[in-house]
OpenMM code with the backbone's topology and positions (N, CA, C; nanometers):
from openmm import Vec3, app, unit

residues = "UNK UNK UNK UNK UNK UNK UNK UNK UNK UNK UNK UNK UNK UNK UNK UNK UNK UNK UNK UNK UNK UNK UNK UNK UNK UNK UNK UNK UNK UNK UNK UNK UNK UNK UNK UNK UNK UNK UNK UNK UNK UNK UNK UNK UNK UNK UNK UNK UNK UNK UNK UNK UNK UNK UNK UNK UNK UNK UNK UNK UNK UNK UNK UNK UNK UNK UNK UNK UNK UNK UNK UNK UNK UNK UNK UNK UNK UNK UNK UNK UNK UNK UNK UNK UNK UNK UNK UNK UNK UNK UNK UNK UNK UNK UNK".split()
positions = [
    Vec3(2.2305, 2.5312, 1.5009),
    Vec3(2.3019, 2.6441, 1.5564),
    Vec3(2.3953, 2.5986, 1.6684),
    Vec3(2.3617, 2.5250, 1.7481),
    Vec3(2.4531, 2.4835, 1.8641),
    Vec3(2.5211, 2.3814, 1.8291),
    Vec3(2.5588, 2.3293, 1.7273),
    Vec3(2.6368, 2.2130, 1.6463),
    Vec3(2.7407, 2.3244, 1.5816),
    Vec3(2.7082, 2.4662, 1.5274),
    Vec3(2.7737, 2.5521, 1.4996),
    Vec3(2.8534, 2.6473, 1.5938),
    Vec3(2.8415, 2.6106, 1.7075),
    Vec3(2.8807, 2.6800, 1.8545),
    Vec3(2.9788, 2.5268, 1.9139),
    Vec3(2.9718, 2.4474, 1.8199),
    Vec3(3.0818, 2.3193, 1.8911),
    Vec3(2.9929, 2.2836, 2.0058),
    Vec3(2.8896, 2.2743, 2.0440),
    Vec3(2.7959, 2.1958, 2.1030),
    Vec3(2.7882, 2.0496, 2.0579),
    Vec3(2.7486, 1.9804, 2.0920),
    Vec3(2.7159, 1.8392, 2.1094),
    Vec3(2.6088, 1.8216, 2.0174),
    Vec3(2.5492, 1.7424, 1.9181),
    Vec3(2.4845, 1.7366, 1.8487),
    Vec3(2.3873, 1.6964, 1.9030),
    Vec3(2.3659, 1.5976, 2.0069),
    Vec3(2.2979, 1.5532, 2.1412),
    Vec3(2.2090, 1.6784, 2.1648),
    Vec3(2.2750, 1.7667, 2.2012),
    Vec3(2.2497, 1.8908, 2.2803),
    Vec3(2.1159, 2.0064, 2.2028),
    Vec3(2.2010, 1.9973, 2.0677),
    Vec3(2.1455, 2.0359, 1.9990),
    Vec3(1.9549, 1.9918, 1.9038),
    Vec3(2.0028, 1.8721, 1.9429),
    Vec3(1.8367, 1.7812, 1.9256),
    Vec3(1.7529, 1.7965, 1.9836),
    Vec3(1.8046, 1.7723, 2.1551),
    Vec3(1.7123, 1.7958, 2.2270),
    Vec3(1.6228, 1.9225, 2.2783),
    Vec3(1.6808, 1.9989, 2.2243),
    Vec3(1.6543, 2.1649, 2.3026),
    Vec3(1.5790, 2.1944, 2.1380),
    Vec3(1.5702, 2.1093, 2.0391),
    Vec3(1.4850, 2.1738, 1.9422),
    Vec3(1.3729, 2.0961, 2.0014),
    Vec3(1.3606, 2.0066, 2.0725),
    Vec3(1.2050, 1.9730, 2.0789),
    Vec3(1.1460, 1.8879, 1.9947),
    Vec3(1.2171, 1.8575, 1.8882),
    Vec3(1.1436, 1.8388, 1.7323),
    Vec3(1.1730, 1.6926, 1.7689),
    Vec3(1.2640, 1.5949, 1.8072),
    Vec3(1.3044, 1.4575, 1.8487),
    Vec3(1.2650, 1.3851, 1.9360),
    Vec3(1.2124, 1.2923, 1.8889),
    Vec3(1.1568, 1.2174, 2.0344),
    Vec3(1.3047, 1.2107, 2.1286),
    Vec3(1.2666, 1.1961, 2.2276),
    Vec3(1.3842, 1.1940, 2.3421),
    Vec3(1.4493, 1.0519, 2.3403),
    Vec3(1.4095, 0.9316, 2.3139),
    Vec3(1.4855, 0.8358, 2.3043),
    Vec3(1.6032, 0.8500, 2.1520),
    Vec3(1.5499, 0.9071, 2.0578),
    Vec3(1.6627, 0.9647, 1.9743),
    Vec3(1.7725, 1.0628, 2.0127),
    Vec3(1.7442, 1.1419, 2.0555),
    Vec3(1.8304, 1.1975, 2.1765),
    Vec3(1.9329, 1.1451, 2.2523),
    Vec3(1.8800, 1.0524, 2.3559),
    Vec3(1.9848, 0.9264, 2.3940),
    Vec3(2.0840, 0.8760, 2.3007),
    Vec3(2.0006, 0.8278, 2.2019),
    Vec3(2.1266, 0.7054, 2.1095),
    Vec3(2.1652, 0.8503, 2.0334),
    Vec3(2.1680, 0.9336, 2.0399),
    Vec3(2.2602, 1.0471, 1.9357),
    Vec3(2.3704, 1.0399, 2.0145),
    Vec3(2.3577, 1.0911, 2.2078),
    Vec3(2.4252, 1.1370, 2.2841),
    Vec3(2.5297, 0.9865, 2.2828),
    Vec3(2.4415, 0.8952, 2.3156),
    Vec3(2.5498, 0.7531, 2.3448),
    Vec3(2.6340, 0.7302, 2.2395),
    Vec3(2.5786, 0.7561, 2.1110),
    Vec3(2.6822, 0.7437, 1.9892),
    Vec3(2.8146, 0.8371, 1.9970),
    Vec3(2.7908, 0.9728, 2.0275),
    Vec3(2.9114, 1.0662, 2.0309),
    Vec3(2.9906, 1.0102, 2.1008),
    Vec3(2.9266, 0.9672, 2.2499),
    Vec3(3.0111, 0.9398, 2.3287),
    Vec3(3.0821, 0.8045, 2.3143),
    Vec3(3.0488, 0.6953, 2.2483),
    Vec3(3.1118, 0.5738, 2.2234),
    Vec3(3.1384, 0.5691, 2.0718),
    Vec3(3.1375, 0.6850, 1.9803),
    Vec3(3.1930, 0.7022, 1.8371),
    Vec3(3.1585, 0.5855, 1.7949),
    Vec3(3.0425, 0.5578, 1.7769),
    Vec3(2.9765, 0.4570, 1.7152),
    Vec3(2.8494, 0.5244, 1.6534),
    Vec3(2.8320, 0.6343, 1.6680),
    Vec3(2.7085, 0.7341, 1.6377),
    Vec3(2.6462, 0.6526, 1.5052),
    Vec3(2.6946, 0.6067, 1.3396),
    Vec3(2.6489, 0.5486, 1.2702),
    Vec3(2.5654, 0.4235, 1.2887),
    Vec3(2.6437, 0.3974, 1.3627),
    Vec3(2.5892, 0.2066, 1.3979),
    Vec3(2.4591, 0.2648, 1.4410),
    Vec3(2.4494, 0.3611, 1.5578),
    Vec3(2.3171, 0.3495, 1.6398),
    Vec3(2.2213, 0.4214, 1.6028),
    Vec3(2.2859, 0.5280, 1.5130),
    Vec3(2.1564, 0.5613, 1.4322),
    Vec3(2.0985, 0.4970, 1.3004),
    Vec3(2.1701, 0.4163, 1.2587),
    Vec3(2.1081, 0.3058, 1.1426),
    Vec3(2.0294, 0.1893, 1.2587),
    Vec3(2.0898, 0.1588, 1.3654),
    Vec3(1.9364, 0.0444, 1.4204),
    Vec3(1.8561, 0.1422, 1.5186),
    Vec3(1.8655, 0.2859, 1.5294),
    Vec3(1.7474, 0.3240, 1.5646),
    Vec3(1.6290, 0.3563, 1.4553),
    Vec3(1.7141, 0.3958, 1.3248),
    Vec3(1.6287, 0.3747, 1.1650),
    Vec3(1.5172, 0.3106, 1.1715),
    Vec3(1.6561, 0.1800, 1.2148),
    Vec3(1.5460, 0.0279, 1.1848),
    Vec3(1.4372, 0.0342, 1.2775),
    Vec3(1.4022, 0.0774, 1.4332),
    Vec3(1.3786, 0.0713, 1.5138),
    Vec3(1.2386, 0.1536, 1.5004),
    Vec3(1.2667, 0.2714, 1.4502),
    Vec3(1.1771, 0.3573, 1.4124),
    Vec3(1.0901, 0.3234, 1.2785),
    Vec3(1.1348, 0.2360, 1.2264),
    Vec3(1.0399, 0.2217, 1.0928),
    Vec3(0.9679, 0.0757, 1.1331),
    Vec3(1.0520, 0.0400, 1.2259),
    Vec3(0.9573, -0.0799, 1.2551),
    Vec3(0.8257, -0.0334, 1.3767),
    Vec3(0.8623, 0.0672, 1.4177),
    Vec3(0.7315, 0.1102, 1.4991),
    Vec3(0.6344, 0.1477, 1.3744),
    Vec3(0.6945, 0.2815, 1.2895),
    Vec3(0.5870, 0.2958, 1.1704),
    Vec3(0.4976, 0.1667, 1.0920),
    Vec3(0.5929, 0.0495, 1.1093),
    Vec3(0.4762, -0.0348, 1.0432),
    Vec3(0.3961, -0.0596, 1.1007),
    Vec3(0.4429, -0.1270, 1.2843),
    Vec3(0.2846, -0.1632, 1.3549),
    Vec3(0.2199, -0.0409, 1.3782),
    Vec3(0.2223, 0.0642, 1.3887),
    Vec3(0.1478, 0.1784, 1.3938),
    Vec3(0.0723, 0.1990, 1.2562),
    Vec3(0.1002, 0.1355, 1.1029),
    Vec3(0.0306, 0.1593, 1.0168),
    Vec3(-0.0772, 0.0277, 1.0355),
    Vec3(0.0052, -0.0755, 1.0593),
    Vec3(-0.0664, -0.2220, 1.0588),
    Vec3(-0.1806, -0.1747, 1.1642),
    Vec3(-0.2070, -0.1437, 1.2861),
    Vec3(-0.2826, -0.1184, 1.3662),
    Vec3(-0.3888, -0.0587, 1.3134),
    Vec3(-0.3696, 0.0453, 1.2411),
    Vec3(-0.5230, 0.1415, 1.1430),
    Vec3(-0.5411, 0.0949, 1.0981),
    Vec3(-0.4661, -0.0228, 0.9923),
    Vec3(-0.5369, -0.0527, 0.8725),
    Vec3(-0.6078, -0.1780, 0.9738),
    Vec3(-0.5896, -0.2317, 1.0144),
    Vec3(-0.6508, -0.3523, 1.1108),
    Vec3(-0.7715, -0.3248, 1.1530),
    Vec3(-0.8049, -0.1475, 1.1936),
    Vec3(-0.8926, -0.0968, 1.2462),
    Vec3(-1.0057, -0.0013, 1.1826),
    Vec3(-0.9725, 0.0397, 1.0534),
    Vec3(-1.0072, 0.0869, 0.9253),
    Vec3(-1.1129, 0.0024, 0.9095),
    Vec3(-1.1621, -0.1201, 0.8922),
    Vec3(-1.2362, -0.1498, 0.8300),
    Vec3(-1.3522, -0.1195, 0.9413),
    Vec3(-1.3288, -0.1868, 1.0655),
    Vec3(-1.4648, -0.1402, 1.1590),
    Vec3(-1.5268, 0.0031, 1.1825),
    Vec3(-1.4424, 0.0882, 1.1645),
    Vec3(-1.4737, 0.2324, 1.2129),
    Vec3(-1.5346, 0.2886, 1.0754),
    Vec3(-1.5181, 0.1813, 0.9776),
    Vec3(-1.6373, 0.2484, 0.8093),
    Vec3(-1.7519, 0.1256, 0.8326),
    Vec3(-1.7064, 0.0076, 0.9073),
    Vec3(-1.8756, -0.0054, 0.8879),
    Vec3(-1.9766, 0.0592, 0.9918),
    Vec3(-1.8728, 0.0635, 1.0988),
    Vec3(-1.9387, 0.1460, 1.2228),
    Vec3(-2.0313, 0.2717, 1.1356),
    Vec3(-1.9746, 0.3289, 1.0632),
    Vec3(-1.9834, 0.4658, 1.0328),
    Vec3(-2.1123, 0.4587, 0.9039),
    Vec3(-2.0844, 0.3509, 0.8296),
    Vec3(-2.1946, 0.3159, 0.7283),
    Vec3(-2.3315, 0.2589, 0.8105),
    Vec3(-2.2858, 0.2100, 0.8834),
    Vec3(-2.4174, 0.2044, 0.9923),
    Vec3(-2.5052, 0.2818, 1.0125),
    Vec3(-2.4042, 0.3975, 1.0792),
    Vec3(-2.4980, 0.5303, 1.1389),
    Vec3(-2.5559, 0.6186, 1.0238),
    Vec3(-2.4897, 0.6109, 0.8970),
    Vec3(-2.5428, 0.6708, 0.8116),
    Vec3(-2.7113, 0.5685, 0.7863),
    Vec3(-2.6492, 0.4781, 0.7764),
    Vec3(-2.7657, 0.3652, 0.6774),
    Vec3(-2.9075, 0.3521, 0.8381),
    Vec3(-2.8464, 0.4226, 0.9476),
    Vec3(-2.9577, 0.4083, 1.0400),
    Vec3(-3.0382, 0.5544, 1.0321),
    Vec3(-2.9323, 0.6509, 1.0000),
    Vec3(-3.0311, 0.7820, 0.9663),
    Vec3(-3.1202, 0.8012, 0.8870),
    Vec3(-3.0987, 0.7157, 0.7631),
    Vec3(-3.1739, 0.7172, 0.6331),
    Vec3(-3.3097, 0.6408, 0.6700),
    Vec3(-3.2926, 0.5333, 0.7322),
    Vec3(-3.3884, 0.4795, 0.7883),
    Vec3(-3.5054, 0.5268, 0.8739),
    Vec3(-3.4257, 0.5847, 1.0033),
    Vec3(-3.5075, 0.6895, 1.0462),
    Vec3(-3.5850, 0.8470, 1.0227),
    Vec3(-3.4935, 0.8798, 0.9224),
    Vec3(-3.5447, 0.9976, 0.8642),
    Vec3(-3.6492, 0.9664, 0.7398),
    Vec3(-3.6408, 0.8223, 0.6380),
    Vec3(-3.7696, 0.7416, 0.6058),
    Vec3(-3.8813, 0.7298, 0.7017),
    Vec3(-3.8480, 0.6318, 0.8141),
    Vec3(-3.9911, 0.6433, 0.8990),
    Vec3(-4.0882, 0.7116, 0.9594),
    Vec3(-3.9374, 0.7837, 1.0028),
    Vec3(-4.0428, 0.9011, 1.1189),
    Vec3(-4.1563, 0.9635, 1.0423),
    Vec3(-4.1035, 1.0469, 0.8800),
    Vec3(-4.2949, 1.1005, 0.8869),
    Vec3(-4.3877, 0.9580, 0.8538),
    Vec3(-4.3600, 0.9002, 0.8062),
    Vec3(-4.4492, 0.7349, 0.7715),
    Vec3(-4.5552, 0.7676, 0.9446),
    Vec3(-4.4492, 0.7357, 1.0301),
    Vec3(-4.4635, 0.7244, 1.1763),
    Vec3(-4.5841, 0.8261, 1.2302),
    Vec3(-4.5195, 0.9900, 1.1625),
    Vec3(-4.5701, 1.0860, 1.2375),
    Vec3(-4.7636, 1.0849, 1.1621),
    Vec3(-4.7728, 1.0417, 1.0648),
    Vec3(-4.8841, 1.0354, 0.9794),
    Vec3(-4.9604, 0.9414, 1.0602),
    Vec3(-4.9004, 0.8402, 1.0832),
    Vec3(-4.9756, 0.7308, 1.1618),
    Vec3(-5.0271, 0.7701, 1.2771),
    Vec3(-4.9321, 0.8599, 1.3410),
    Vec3(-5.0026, 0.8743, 1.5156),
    Vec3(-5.1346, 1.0204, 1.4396),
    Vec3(-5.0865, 1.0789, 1.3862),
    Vec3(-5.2044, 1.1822, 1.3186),
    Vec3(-5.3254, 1.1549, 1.2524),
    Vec3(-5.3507, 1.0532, 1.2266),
    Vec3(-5.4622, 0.9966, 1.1865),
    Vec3(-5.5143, 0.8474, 1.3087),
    Vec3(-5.4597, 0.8499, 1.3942),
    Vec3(-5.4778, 0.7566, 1.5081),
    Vec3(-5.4701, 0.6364, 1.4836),
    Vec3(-5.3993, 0.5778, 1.3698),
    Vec3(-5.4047, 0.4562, 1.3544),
    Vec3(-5.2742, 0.3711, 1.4538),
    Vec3(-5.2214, 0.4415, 1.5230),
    Vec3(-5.1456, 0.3806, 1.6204),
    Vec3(-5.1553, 0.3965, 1.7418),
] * unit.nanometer
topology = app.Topology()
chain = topology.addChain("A")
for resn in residues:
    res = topology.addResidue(resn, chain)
    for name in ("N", "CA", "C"):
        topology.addAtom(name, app.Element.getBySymbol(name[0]), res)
């Protein structure tokens, strides 16, 4: 709408909220140095190279947080096995 009011396209990004604010910048610096293409193809790049270490990071971390998690399962099963074993034992005083 404010790109349709001859606003600044800059202007218009930022007041939606929806853009990270460093996109914002290189929109505004592009208008203003009419290079707007250049800087939004290496902020592209810029941005997809965060998406990879941000994917690389989970998957890096993915594997501990399922064995973590197969743990706590494989420790419930365990304990929910013993305890009556357990509770029988103290009920007949053999412990």
């Amino acid at each position: 709408e404010e790109v349709k009011k001859g606003e600044p396209l800059a202007s218009g990004l930022g007041e939606s909220g929806h853009f990270p604010p460093l996109l914002v910048q290189i929109v505004s610096i592009g208008e203003q140095t009419g290079k707007l293409d250049e800087l939004l193809l290496n902020a592209a790049d810029t941005f997809d190279d965060e998406a990879d270490a941000a994917i690389s990071r989970f998957i890096a971390i993915l594997p501990a947080v399922l064995i973590l998690l197969l743990a706590v399962v494989i420790g419930f099963i365990i304990v929910a096995t013993l305890l009556p074993i357990l509770m029988m034992g103290f009920g007949t005083g053999l412990f």
